[in-house]
N, C-alpha and C positions, 0 to 999 in steps of 0.2 A: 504494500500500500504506500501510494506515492502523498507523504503529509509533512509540513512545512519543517516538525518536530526533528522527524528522521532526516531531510537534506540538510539540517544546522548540524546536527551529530554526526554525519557523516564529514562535512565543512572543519568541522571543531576536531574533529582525530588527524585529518589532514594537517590543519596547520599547527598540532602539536609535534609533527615527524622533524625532530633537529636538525640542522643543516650538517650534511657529510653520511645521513642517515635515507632509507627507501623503505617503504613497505609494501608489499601487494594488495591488491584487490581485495583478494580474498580474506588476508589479514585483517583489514579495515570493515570488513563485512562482516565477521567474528563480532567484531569488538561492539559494531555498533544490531547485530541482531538482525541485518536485511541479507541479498545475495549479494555474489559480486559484481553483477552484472548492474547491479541501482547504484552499488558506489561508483563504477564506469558510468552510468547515466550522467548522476551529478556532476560528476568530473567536466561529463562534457558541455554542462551547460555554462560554463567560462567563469566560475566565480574567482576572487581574487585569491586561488589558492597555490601552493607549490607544486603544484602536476608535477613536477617533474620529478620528487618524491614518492610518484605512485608509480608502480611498475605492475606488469603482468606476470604470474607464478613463473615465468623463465627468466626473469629480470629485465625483461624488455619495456622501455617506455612507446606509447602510441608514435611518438616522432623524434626525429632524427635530432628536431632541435634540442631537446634533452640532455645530448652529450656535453653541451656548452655549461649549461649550470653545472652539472657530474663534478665537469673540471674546475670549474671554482668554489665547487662545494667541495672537492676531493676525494669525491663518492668513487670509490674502486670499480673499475668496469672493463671489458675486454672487448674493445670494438661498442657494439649497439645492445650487450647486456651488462648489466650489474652484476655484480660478483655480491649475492643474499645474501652468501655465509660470513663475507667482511662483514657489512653496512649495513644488511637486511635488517628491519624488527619484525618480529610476528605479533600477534595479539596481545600477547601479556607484557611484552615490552611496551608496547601502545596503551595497555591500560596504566602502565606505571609513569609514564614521560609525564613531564609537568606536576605530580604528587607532590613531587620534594621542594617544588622550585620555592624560594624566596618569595 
């Protein structure tokens, strides 16, 4: 169910992913209780998010432009994928980011 709730939660775990850091789809989808496929909806609807922080279960971002932040985020990657096992979070990483912050 597409409701204003769920696209801010889905918004809100995005832009807690830190910079040098990527999560998947599906990670993001976990955390917030929809599929992966509605956190790809949101994504796509342009909000003022870090896309380039979301990637697809292979580490692939949607476009090529991605590589550019990668590199000045320092996001480890090989050609057009991220290397998860460096930088990747999954869910529980995601649920914990921002807990501690100040």
């Amino acid at each position: 169910m597409t409701t204003p709730g769920r696209i801010e939660d889905v918004c809100a775990v995005v832009r807690r992913i830190p910079p040098g850091n990527v999560s998947t789809y599906g990670e993001i989808a976990k955390v917030v209780g929809v599929g992966a496929r509605y956190v790809g909806w949101v994504m796509s609807k342009g909000a003022d998010l870090p896309w380039w922080r979301v990637v697809n279960s292979t580490g692939r971002a949607h476009t090529s432009a991605a590589h550019d932040h990668w590199d000045a985020e320092g996001i480890a990657h090989n050609g057009d994928r991220v290397l998860l096992a460096e930088c990747g979070l999954d869910a529980e990483d995601l649920r914990g980011v921002g807990k501690h912050a100040p």
